[in-house]
Each structure stands twice: as C-alpha cells, then as structure tokens.
C-alpha positions as CSV (number, residue, x, y, z in Angstrom):
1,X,0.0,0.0,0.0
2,X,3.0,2.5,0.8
3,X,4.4,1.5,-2.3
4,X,1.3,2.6,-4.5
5,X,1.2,5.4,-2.5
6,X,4.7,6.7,-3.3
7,X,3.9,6.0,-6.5
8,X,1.1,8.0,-6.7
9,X,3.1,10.8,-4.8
10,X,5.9,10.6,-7.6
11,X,3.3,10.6,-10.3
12,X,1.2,13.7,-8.8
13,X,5.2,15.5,-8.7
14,X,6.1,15.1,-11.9
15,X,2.4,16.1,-12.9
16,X,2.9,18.7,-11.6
17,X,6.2,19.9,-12.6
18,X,4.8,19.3,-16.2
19,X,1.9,21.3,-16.0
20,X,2.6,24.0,-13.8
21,X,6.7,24.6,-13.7
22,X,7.1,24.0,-17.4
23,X,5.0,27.5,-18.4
24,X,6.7,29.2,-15.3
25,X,10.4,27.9,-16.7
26,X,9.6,29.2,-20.2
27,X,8.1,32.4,-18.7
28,X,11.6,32.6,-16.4
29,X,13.9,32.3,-19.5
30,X,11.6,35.2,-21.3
31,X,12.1,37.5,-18.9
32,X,15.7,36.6,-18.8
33,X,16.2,37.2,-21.8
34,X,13.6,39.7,-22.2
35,X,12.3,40.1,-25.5
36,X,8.8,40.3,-26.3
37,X,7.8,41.0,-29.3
38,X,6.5,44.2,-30.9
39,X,3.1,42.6,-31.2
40,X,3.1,43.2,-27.3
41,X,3.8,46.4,-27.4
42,X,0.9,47.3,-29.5
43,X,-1.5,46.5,-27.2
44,X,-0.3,50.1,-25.6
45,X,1.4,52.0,-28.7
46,X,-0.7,50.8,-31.7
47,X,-0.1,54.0,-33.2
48,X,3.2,53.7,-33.0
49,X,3.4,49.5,-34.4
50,X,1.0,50.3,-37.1
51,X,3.2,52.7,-38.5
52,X,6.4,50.7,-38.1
53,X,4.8,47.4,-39.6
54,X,4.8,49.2,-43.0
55,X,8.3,50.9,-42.6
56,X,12.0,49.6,-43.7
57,X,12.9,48.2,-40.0
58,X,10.1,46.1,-40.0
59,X,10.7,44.5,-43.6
60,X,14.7,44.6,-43.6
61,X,14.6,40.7,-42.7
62,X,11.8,38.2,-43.0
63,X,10.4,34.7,-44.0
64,X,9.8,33.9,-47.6
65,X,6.3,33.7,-46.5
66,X,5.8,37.4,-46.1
67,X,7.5,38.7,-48.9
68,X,6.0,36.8,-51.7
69,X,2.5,38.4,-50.1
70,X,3.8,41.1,-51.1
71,X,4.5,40.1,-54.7
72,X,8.5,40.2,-54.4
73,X,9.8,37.5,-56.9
74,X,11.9,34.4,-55.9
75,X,15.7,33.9,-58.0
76,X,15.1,32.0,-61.2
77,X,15.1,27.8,-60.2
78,X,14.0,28.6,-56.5
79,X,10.7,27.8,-54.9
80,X,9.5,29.3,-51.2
81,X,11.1,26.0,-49.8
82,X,14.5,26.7,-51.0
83,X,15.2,30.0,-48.9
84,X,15.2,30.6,-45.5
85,X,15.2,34.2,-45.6
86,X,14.4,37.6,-47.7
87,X,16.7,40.8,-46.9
88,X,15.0,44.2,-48.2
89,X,12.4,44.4,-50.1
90,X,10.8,47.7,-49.3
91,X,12.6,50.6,-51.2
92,X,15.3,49.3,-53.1
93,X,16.7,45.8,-53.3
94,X,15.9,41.6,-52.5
95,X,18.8,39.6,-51.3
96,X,17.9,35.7,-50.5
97,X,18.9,33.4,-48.2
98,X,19.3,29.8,-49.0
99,X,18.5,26.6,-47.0
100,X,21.5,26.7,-45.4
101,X,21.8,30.2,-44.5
102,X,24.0,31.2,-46.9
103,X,23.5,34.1,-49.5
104,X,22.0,33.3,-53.0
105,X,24.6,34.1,-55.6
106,X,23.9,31.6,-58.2
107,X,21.1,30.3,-59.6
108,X,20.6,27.5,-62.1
109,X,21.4,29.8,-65.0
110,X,24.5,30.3,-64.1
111,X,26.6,33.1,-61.4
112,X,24.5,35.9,-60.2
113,X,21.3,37.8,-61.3
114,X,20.3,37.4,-57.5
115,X,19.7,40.6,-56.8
116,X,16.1,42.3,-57.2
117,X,15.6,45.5,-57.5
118,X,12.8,47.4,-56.9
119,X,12.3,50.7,-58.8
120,X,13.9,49.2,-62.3
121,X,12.2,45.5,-61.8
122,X,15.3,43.6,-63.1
123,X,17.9,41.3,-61.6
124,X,21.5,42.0,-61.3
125,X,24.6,40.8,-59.7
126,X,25.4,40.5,-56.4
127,X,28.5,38.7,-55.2
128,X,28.3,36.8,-58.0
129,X,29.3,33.1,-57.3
130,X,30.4,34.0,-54.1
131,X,29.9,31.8,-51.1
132,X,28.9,34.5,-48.6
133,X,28.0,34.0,-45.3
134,X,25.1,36.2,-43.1
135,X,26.6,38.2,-40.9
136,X,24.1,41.7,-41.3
137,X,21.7,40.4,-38.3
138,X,23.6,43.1,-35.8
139,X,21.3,45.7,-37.7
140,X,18.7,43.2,-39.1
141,X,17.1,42.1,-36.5
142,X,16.3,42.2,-32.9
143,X,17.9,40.6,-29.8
144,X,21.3,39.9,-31.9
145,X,23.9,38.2,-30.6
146,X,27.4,37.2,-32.6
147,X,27.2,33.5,-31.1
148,X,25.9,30.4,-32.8
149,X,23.7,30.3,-35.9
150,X,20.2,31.2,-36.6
151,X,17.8,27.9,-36.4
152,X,21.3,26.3,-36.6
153,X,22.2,27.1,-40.2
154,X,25.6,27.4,-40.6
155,X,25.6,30.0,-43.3
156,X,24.2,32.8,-40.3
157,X,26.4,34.0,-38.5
158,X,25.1,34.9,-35.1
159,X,21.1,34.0,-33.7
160,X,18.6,36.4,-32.8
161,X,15.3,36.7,-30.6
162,X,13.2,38.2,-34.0
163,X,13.5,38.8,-37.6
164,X,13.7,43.0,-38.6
165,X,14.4,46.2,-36.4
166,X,11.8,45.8,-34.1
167,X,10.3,48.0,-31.3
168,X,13.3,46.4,-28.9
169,X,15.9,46.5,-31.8
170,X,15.8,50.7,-30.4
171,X,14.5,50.2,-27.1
172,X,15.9,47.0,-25.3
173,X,14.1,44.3,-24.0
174,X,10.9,44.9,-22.9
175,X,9.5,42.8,-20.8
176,X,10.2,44.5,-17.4
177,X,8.5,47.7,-18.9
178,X,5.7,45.7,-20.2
179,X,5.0,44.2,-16.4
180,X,5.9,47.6,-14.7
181,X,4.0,50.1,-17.8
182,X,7.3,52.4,-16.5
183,X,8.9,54.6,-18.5
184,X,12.1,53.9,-16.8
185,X,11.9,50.3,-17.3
186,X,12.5,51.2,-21.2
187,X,15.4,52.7,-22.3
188,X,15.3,55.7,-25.4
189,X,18.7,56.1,-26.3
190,X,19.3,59.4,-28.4
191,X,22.1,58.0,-30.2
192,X,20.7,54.7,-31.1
193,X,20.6,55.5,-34.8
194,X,24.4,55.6,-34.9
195,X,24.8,51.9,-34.4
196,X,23.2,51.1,-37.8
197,X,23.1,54.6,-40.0
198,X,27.1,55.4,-39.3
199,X,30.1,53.7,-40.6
200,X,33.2,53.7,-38.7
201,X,35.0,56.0,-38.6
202,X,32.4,58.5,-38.3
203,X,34.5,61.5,-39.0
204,X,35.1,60.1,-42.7
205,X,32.4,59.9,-45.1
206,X,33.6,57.3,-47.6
207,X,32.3,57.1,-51.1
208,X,31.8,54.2,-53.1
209,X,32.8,55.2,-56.5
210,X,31.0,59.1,-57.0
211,X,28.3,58.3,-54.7
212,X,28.4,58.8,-50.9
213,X,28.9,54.9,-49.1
214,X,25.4,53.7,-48.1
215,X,24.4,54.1,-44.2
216,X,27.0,57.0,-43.9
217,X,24.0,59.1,-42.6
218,X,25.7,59.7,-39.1
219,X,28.5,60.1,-40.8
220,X,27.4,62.5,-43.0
221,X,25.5,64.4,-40.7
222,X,29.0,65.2,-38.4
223,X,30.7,66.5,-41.1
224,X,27.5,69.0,-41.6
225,X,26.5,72.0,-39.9
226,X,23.7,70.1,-38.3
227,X,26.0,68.0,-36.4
228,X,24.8,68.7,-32.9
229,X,20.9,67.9,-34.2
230,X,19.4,64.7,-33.4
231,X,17.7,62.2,-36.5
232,X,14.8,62.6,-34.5
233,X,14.6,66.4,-34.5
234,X,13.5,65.7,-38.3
235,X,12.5,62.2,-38.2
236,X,9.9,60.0,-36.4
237,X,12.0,57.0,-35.9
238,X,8.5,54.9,-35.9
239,X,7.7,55.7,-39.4
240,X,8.9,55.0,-43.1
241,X,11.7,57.5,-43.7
242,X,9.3,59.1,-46.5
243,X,6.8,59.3,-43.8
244,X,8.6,60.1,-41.4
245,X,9.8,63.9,-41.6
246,X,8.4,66.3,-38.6
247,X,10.0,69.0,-39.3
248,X,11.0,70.6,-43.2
249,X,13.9,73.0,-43.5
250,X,11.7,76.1,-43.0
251,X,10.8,75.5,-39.8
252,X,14.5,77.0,-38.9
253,X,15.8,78.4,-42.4
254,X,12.6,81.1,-42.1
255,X,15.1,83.7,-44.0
256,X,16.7,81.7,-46.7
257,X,13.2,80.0,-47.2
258,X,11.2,83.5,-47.9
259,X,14.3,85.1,-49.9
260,X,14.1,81.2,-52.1
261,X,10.3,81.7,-52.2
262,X,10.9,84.5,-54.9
263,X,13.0,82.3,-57.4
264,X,12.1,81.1,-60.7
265,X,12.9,77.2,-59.3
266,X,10.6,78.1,-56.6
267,X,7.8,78.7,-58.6
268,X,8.6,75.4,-60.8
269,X,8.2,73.3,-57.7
270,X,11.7,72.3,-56.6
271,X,11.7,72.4,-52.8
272,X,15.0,72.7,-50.4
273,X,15.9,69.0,-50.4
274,X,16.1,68.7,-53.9
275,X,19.5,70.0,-54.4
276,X,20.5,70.4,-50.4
277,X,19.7,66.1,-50.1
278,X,20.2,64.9,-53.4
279,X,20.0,61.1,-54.4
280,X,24.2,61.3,-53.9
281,X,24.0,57.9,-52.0
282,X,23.8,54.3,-53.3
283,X,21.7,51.1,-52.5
284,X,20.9,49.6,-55.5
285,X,20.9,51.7,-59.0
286,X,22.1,54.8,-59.8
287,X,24.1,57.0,-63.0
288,X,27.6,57.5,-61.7
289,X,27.5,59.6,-65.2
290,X,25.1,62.3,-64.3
291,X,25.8,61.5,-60.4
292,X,22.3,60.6,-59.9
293,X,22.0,57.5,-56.2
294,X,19.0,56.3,-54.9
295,X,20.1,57.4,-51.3
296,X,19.2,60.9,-50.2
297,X,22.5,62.9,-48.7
298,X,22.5,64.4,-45.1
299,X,25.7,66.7,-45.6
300,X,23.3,69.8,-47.0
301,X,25.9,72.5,-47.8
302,X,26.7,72.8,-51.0
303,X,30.0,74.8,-52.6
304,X,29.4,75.6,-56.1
305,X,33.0,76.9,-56.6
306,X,34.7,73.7,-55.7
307,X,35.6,70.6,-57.7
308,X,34.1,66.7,-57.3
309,X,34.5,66.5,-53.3
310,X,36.9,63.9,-53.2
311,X,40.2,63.1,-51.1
312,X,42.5,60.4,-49.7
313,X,42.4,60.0,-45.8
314,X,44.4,56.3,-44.7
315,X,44.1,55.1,-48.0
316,X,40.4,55.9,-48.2
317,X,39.1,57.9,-50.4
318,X,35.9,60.1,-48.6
319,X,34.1,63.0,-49.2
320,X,35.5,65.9,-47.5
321,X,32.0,67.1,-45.9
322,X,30.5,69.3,-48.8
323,X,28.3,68.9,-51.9
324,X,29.4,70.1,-55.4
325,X,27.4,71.2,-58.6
326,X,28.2,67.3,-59.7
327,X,25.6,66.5,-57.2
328,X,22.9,69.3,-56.5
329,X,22.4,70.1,-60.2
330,X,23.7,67.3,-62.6
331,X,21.0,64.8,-62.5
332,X,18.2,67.2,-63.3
333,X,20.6,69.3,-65.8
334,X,22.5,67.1,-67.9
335,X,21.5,67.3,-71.8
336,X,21.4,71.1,-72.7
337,X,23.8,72.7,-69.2
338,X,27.1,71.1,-68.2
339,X,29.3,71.8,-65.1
340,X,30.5,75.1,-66.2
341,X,27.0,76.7,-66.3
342,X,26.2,74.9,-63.1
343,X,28.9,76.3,-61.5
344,X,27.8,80.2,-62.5
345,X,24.0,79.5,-61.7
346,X,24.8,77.7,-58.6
347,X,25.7,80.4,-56.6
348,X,23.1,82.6,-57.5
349,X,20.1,80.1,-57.0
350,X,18.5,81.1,-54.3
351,X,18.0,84.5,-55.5
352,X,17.4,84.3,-59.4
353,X,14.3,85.0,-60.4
354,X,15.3,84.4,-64.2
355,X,18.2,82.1,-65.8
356,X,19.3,83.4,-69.1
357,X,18.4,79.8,-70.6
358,X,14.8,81.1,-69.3
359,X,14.8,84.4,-71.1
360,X,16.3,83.2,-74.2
361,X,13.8,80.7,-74.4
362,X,11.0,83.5,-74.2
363,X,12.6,85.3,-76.7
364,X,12.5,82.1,-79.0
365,X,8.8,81.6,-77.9
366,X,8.0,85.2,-79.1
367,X,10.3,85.3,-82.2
368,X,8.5,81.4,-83.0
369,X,5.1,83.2,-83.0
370,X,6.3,86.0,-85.0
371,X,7.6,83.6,-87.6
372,X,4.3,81.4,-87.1
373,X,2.0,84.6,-87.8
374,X,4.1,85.9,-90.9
375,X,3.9,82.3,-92.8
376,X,-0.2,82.9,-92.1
377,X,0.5,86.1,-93.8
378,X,2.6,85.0,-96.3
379,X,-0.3,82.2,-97.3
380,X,-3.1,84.0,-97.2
381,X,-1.6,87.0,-99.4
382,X,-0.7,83.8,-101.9
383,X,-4.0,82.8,-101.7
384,X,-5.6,86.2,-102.5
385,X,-3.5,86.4,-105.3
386,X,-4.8,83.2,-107.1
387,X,-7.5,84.6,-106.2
388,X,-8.5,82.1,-103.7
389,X,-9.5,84.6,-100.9
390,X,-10.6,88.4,-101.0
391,X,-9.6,88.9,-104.5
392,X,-10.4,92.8,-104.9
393,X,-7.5,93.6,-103.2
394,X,-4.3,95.7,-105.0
395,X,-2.1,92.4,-106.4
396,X,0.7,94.5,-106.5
397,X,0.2,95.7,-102.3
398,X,-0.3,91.9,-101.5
399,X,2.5,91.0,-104.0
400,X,4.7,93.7,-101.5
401,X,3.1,92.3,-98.2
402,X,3.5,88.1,-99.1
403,X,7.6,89.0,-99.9
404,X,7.7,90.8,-97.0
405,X,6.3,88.4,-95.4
406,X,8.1,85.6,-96.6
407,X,11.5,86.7,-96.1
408,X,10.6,87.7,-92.4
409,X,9.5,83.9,-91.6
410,X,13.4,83.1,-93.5
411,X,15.5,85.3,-91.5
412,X,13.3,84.6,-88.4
413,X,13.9,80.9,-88.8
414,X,18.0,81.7,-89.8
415,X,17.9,83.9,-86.6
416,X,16.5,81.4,-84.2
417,X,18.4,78.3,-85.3
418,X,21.3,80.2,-84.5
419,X,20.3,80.8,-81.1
420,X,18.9,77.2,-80.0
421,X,22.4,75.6,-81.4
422,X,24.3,78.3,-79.5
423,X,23.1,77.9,-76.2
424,X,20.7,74.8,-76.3
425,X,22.3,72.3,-78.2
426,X,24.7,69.6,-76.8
427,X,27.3,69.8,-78.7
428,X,29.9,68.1,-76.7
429,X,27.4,65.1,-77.0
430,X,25.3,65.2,-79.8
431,X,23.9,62.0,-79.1
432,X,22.3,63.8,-75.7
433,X,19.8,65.0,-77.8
434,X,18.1,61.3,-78.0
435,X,17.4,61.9,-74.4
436,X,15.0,64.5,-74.8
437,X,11.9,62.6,-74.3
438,X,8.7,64.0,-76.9
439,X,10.7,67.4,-77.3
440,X,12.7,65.8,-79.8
441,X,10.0,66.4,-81.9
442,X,11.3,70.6,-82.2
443,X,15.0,69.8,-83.5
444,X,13.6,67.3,-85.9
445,X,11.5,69.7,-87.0
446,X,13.8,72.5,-87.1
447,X,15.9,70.4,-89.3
448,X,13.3,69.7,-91.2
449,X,12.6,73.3,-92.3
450,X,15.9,73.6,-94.0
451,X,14.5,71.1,-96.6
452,X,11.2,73.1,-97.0
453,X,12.5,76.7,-97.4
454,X,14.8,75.3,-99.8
455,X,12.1,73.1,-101.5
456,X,10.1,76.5,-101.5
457,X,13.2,78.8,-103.1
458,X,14.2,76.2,-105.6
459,X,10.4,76.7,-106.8
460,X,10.5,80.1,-107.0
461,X,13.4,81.1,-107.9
462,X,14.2,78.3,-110.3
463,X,11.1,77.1,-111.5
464,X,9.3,80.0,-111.3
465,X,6.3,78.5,-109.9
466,X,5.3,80.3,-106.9
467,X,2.3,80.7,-107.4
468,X,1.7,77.4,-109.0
469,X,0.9,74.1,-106.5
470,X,4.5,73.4,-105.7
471,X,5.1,76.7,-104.3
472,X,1.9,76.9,-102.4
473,X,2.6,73.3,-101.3
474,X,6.0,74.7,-99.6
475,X,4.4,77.8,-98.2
476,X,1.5,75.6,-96.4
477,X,4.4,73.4,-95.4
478,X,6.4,76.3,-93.8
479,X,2.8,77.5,-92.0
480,X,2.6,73.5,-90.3
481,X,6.0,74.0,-89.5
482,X,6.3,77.2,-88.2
483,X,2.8,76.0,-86.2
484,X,4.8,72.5,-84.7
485,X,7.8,74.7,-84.0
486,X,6.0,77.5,-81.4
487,X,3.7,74.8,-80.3
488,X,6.5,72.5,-78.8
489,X,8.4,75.6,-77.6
490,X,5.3,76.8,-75.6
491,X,4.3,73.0,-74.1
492,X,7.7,72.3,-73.0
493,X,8.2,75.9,-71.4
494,X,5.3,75.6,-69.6
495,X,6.1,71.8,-68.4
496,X,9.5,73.3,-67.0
C-alpha cells in the first residue's frame, strides 16, 4: 500500500512539474532574456506599431512567406522552400537566403542575377558566385547576438530573438516595462541611430565610386552643420523615412526660405531637399554619369566653386564634408547645361528669379510666334492672289506684303536656329539629344525646315512657280512647320 502510495506521490510530482513549472520555466527564461515581441507592445502603442509594420525596419529581414505576399519575386530555379530568408524588399533591393543560411549568388542559369531591385524591376549581380555568409543580423534584426547560428544554419552568423528592427531593436528588451508600464523600465537612447546609420570612422564619409557609401548618414550628418541635431529632430523614428519627416527645412531656415520663395525654381516646384539632399548615395541603382543614387544625402551645404568633393584619408578615399554642382544640379541638368553653367548658376540660385536659358527661351517663344503669324500672312496674301480669298485687293500691295512676309519667316527661322544651337544644343554630346523625351520632336523639326525653305526657293526662284501648286505646297508646309515649331516651344516651357 506504501508502495502505491509513493507512486502515486511521484506521479502527482512530476504532474505537476509538467503542468505547472514547465509554463513558469519558459516564462523565467523570457524574462531573462527579455524580449517580447513588438506585437506586445501594440497592445499600448498601436499607433506607434502600425506605423512601423509598413516601414524599412520592420521588412529589412523576414520569411519567404511574407515577402512573396507582397508580390517580391523568388531567384530563377528557387521555390519558397529553397530559402530561408528575404533581406529588403521595401525601397530598393531583395537579397535571398538559401536553406543553409548562406546568401544566393547563383542560380541554375549560371553566377548571379540574385539581386532584385525594386524601382527598375530587373535582376543584377550580387557577389556573384560567391559563397557569402550572413553576418548583417547586428542591424537586421532584434535581440542579436554574434554567437551560434540562426535555427542552426551554418551559413548565419550569429542567432537572434526576432526577424527585422523591431520596437526592442531601439528600445531594449521589454518585458520588465511591459509588467511595470514604466517609462524607466524602457530605455530611449538618443544615439541609437548611430549603431546602424554610421560607418566607422564616423568622421570620414567614404564614397563608393561618385556616390556617398550607403548608411553613412551619421557620418554625414557630423561633417555637416547640423552635427549637434538629433535624427529625431527631423525624423519619427517609428515611421517609413518618406513618412517620417516632422520637421522641413523652413521651420529654422525662415530667411533663406522666404528670400528662395521669390526664385524662378521656386515657382517650378523644386523644394529645399532637392539639391541640399540629393539622391548622392547608393543602395541599389544609380548613374555614376550624371551623379544621380537612390540614397538621399544628409551633408546639405553645398560649394558651387569647388571641384568633385573627393580626397585620400588612410588610403580611403571620402568626401571631404560638402556637396558640389556634380551632385545638387547634374541629374536634373545634364543634356542642354554642363558643369560650367552649373557652377555660375549655382551660386546665384536662391535669388534668381530668371536664368538666361529662361529668357532666351521666351525670346525664342516670341520670335517662334512672330515667324508662325508671318507664314499665315505670307499664305493668305498667296491665296488672295490666285484669287483664292478676297480677291479685290491691289495684287501689287499683296504682292509687297507676301515678300515681306516671306522673307521675315526666312531670316526669323536663320535667326532662331542660330540661337537654340548656340546655347541649347549639346554639342559636346550630340547623341544627348536622344534623351530629350517627346521634345525631340522641335530639333527634328527645325531640321526639317531647311528642306522646305529650300524646297520652296528652288520653286520660285528656279522654277518659277510660286504661285503654281508646288510653291503653295511649300508655303502651307512652312505655316505646319512654323505651327509645330511654337507649339512645342510653348508645351515644354510651360512643363519646365
């Protein structure tokens, strides 16, 4: 009877332990280790998690799962099953992980095209062939730590409590404050951004090829005159970066901002961070030819006298803390202006209220109506002397008036072709012009009228038949042209 009794003791024990102490052990090592998971915290700062679940911390690092929801593709030959994780995938660039942990570089079409990128939709190279290891979760995820390997695949280096920058990837663990609801049982670290947006050293800012080295923002930002300002004076760290700006530059550049509100650029809708934060840093694409990242800048001033910001420091080449021309105004004006007219505008910019680019094209505009209304002159005196239209008039006044006319439109047309090769035409790189979008419709055309004012002189002056249908053919010709030639002038003005 003792014996079943003890039995029944050790039974009820280990009952016990299994019910009861197993959920208080797991509990103990949580709050050891205390991480809980931002879906805790949103049960007091759903605000705050709602707007991090759509930002770049919350999608830097995740299961294949989640980001083929969101329609990323998957490397050519590789099915959900074959990767372990997705890096990126909300601005820029996809990077995979395969089973093993180790980055994609290959897939079965041979080395590389394992990179996705986002804004141009195509695959590129990445390490291509490369047997690369993980070793990115110290600002991937949360609760990192250099020791062991993720889920125990060997190509991750280090293991970590959750996937992405999560609420205690800024904050520390948060259990204690999530029992307590104390503000000092969380910590808010001003300098938190550091770890992640700064490169050491932070007092160089090191370029990678003409573009500023990605993450350099810290960096950046000490070399600037904003160095003793926070990220989160302008930023709400809980937010996309888009999203996230509290504060634009007139909230402490009052001055500058009213004197800038009076410029031509101004009026055309280019705001402060267009040319103080250009795109002079690189993720994924970018133009090292017109100088044109995909990464916004935080260094601001800009010298317009200076050359390419470049130097040597250890071996290193950085940027020496400044922005040229190269940057601010290159990958907006790169087909008619080149550095040299940068250079001279630059350091008027805020002020102009006019560029001489902008006045000669309104003199064009007026002299292109000018020669538009004399070819309607010129064609309608022809007409009225076949005879066509108000034929009671003197022939020999409208004779007067249509070579008036028609010799206007001519030197008009000499005058302005002059002008637009002069100071609109690339001639250091002809082949620019191709670039021009639907306004390559107006040098086409302008080309084109050399053929018809010499198709309409050869039949006057040769043929004599100005009067017959080929030379009314030209002069209708010269009115569509002259018509096509303001037209495009005025529309692309206007969309300036």
């Amino acid at each position: 009877m003792r014996t079943m009794l003890k039995g029944y003791r050790s039974a009820a024990a280990f009952i016990f332990l299994f019910v009861v102490a197993s959920p208080l052990c797991s509990k103990a090592e949580t709050l050891v280790a205390g991480y809980i998971g931002a879906e805790k915290c949103a049960a007091c700062h759903k605000g705050e998690y709602d707007g991090w679940q759509k930002s770049g911390h919350a999608l830097i690092l995740r299961k294949p799962t989640d980001s083929t929801a969101n329609g990323i593709p998957l490397p050519s030959g590789f099915s959900q099953n074959d990767i372990s994780y997705v890096i990126g995938g909300h601005r820029w660039k996809v990077l995979f992980l395969d089973k093993k942990g180790y980055l994609i570089t290959s897939t079965p079409a041979g080395k590389g095209k394992n990179q996705y990128n986002l804004n141009s939709k195509k695959w590129v190279d990445y390490l291509p062939g490369q047997k690369t290891p993980y070793d990115c979760g110290g600002c991937h995820t949360t609760g990192y730590s250099p020791h062991g390997h993720q889920n125990g695949l060997e190509g991750i280096v280090g293991t970590w409590q959750f996937e992405g920058v999560q609420c205690e990837g800024c904050h520390g663990p948060g259990a204690a404050h999530a029992a307590s609801t104390k503000k000092s049982d969380i910590k808010i670290i001003k300098t938190v951004c550091v770890g992640c947006h700064g490169i050491k050293s932070l007092d160089l800012i090191q370029l990678k090829g003409v573009f500023l080295e990605p993450y350099t923002e810290e960096n950046q930002l000490l070399k600037s005159r904003m160095k003793n300002l926070l990220c989160t004076v302008c930023h709400n760290p809980h937010l996309d970066a888009e999203k996230s700006i509290k504060q634009n530059c007139e909230s402490c550049h009052r001055k500058a901002s009213e004197r800038y509100r009076e410029s031509y650029m101004f009026q055309k809708g280019i705001i402060c961070t267009d040319c103080h934060m250009p795109p002079a840093g690189i993720v994924a694409t970018g133009d090292p030819k017109i100088f044109r990242g995909d990464l916004k800048s935080h260094i601001f001033a800009i010298d317009p006298r200076k050359d390419f910001p470049s130097m040597t420091v250890h071996g290193e080449t950085v940027n020496p803390g400044y922005l040229s021309v190269d940057y601010a105004c290159t990958p907006c004006h790169n087909i008619f202006e080149n550095r040299q007219w940068a250079v001279s505008f630059g350091a008027v910019s805020h002020r102009i209220k006019i560029t001489t680019n902008i006045k000669i094209m309104r003199l064009q505009m007026s002299l292109a109506l000018l020669g538009f209304l004399s070819s309607l002159v010129a064609l309608s005196s022809a007409f009225s002397l076949k005879q066509w239209i108000l034929p009671s008039l003197n022939k020999k006044r409208i004779l007067s008036i249509h070579k008036h006319a028609a010799w206007i439109t001519f030197a008009l047309y000499v005058f302005i072709s002059i002008i637009c090769i002069y100071f609109h035409f690339p001639l250091s790189a002809p082949e620019k012009v191709l670039e021009m979008g639907w306004f390559l419709i107006h040098p086409i055309n302008g080309a084109l009228g050399l053929i018809i004012y010499s198709g309409k002189i050869v039949a006057v002056r040769k043929f004599k038949k100005g009067w017959a249908t080929p030379g009314l053919t030209w002069g209708i010709g010269l009115s569509v042209f002259w018509l096509v030639q303001y037209a495009t002038a005025i529309f692309s003005f206007l969309g300036r």
